[in-house]
N, C-alpha and C positions, 0 to 999 in steps of 0.2 A: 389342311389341304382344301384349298376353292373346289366346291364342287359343278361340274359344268353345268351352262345351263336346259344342257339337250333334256335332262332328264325329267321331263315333264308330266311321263308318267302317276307322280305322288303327289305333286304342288295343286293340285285341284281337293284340296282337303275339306276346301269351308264348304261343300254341298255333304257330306260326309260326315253321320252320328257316330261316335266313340263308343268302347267298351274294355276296360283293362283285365288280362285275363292271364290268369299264373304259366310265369313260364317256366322251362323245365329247369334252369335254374335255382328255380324256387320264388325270383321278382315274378315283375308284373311286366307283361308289353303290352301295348297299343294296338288294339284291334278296331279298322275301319269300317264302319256297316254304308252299303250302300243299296238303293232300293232298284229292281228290276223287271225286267216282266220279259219274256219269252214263250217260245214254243218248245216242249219237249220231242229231242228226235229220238233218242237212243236212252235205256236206262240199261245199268251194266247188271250182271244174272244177280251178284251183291248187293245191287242195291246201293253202292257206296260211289258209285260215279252216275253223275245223267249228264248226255248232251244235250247241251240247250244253244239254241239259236234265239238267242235275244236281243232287243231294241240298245239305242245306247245307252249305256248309265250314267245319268246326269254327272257331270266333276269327274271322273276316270276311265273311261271307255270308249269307242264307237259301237253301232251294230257290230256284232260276232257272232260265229257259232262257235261255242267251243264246251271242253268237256269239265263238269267242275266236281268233287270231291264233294263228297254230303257227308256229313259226320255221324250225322243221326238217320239213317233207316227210315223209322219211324216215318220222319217229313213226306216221303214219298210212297205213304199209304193211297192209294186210290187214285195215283197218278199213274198214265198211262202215254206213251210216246204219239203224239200226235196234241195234247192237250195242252193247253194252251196256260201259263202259271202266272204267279206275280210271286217274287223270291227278294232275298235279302243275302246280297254277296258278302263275305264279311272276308275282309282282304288284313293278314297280319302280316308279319316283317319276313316268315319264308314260308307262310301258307294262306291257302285262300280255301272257302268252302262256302254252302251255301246252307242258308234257313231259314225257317219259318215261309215254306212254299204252300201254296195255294190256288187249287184249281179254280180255274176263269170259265171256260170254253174247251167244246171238242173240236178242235180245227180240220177241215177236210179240205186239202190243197194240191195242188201237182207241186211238188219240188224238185221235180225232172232237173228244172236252168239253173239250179246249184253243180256248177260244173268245177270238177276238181280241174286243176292245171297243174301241168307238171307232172303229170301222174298218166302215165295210160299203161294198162295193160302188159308187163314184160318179164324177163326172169330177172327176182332181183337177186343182187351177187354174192354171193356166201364166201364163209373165211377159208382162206387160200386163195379165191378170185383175185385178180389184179382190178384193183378201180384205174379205170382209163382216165389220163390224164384230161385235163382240162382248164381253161384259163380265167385267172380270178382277178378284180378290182383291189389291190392294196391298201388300208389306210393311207399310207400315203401315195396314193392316186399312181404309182404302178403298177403296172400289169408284170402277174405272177400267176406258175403255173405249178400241179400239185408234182411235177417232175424236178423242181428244182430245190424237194427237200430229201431226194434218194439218198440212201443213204442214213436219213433216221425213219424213227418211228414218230409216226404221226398220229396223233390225236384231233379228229376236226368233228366238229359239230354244226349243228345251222340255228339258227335266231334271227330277229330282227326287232332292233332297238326300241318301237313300238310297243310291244309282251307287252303289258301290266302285269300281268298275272306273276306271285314271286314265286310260285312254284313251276312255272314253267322256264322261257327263256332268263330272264334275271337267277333262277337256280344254274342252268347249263354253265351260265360265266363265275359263278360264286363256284361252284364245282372244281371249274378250272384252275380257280385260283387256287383252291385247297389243295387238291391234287398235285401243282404247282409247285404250292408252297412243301408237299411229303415229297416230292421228290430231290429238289434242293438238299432238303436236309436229311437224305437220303447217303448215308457214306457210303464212298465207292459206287454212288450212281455210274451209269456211263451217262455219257456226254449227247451223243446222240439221240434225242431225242425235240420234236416242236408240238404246239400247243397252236390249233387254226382254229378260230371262230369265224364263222361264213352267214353273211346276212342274204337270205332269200328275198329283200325290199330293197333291191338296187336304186330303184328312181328316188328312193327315201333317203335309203342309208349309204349318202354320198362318202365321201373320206374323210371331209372334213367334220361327216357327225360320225362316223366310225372314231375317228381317234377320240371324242369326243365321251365317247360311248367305252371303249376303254379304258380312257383314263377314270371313269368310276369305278371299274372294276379290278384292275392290275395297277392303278398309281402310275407313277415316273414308270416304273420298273417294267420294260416290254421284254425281260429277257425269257426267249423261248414262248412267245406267247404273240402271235399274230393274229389282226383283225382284219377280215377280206369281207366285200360282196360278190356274189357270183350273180354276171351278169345273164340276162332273160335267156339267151341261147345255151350257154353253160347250165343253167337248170332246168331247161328242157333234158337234156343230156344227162346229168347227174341224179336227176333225184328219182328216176323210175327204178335205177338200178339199185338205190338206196331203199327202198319202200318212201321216201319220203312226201309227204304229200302237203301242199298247198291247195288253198281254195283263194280264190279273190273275185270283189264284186268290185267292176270300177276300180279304184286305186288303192282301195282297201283289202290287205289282207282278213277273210273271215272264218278262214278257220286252218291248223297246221297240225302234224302231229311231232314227235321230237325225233333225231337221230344223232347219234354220237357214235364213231368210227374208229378205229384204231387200226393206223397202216403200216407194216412192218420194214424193214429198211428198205423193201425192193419195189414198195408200193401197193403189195396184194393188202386184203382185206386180213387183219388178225385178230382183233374183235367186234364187232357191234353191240350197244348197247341201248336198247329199244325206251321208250319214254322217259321218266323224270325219278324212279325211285334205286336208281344207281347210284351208292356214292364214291368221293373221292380217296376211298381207300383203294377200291376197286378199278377205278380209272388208273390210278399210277402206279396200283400193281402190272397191268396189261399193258400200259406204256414201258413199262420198265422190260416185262417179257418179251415183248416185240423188238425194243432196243439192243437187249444182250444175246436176240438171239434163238428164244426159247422158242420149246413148241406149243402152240396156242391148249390151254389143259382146261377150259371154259367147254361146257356141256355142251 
């Protein structure tokens, strides 16, 4: 299969040192090291996540903030949110993490003008709410609205084809696909059931890189499995009620968090599933629930 060429994300490899590292198969894959340098905002009470707002990384990224995964503890001895690092992103085939960090500076700044969008203030909707309809950019450059899949259960998520990160957006569509692929082979599924991927980077992620984008992920095969952007006024609208939240500087997205949704044939909410460590057993279990019917049994 040709792969397209939107996916520009990996092809910047030759600024980027190697390391092969066992994988749970028992081989070996390919682990990318790339060099970085930021400000720490946020370290988590574990210690096992820090947010960093960092410059871009030379071959794979722009400036971002975003949250990365530390494997080792340890690294973020004497680091404290405000100080300023130099780190080592090491980007594998479905995870990324950081190492070998190093305090620089204590930075004293007003970061006030980091203004989220999209996000203000409201009650966001819990399961049973009905999410209000709203109208979305097609792959193929139709306009479509979450009304005209009543009648199943809907699974939709948000992304935008930009991610690097494989555990963030590029896991949401590898997700779908599995999920996808358990439910197919699923006997006596019901029928009723779609699969929305929703890109928050409209000006970006036109249709023609939606399909694009896509076809990396699902092949020829779009069955039950649609690619929409939701345009700037639809995300104003949508994503308070979601918690979801976008940050942007200029025409760069630089920081998001994830959400994935599951809407039940009459379009109320019947599960949400908050960041990246849900898998696709779990997704087409709650697609399958909300399809035949059932009462949402998720805590």
């Amino acid at each position: 299969m040709n792969r397209p060429n939107f996916f520009f994300i990996r092809i910047f490899v030759f600024m980027a040192s190697y390391r092969l590292e066992a994988a749970p198969d028992g081989g070996q894959t390919s682990v990318k090291i790339y060099d970085a340098r930021g400000v720490v905002r946020q370290i988590a009470e574990d210690r096992r996540k820090a947010n960093i707002q960092h410059g871009a990384i030379a071959g794979y990224m722009s400036a971002m903030t975003m949250e990365f995964n530390v494997k080792d503890t340890n690294e973020l001895d004497g680091i404290s949110p405000s100080d300023q690092i130099t780190f080592k992103l090491d980007v594998g085939e479905k995870e990324s993490w950081i190492e070998d960090v190093h305090f620089v500076a204590h930075q004293i700044e007003d970061v006030t003008n980091n203004t989220f969008v999209f996000h203000v203030p409201t009650a966001e909707l819990k399961p049973g709410d009905l999410l209000p309809d709203c109208e979305l950019v097609a792959e193929d450059g139709s306009k479509i609205h979450l009304s005209d899949f009543r009648g199943k259960a809907v699974a939709l998520s948000f992304f935008y084809s930009r991610c690097p990160l494989p555990d963030y957006c590029p896991r949401m569509s590898k997700n779908f696909s599995e999920a996808r692929n358990l439910i197919l082979a699923t006997s006596n599924a019901p029928a009723n059931w779609q699969l929305l991927s929703i890109s928050f980077d409209p000006g970006f992620d036109t249709p023609e890189m939606l399909a694009s984008y896509a076809n990396y992920f699902r092949g020829a095969d779009a069955n039950r499995w649609l690619f929409a952007a939701a345009p700037t006024n639809t995300l104003a609208h949508l994503a308070p009620q979601l918690d979801l939240m976008i940050m942007r500087e200029g025409g760069n997205i630089m920081s998001h968090n994830l959400r994935t949704v599951v809407l039940d044939p009459h379009g109320n909410i019947f599960r949400q599933l908050d960041g990246n460590q849900w898998t696709p057993p779990q997704l087409a279990d709650a697609i399958l629930q909300a399809a035949r019917g059932q009462t949402n049994s998720a805590p």
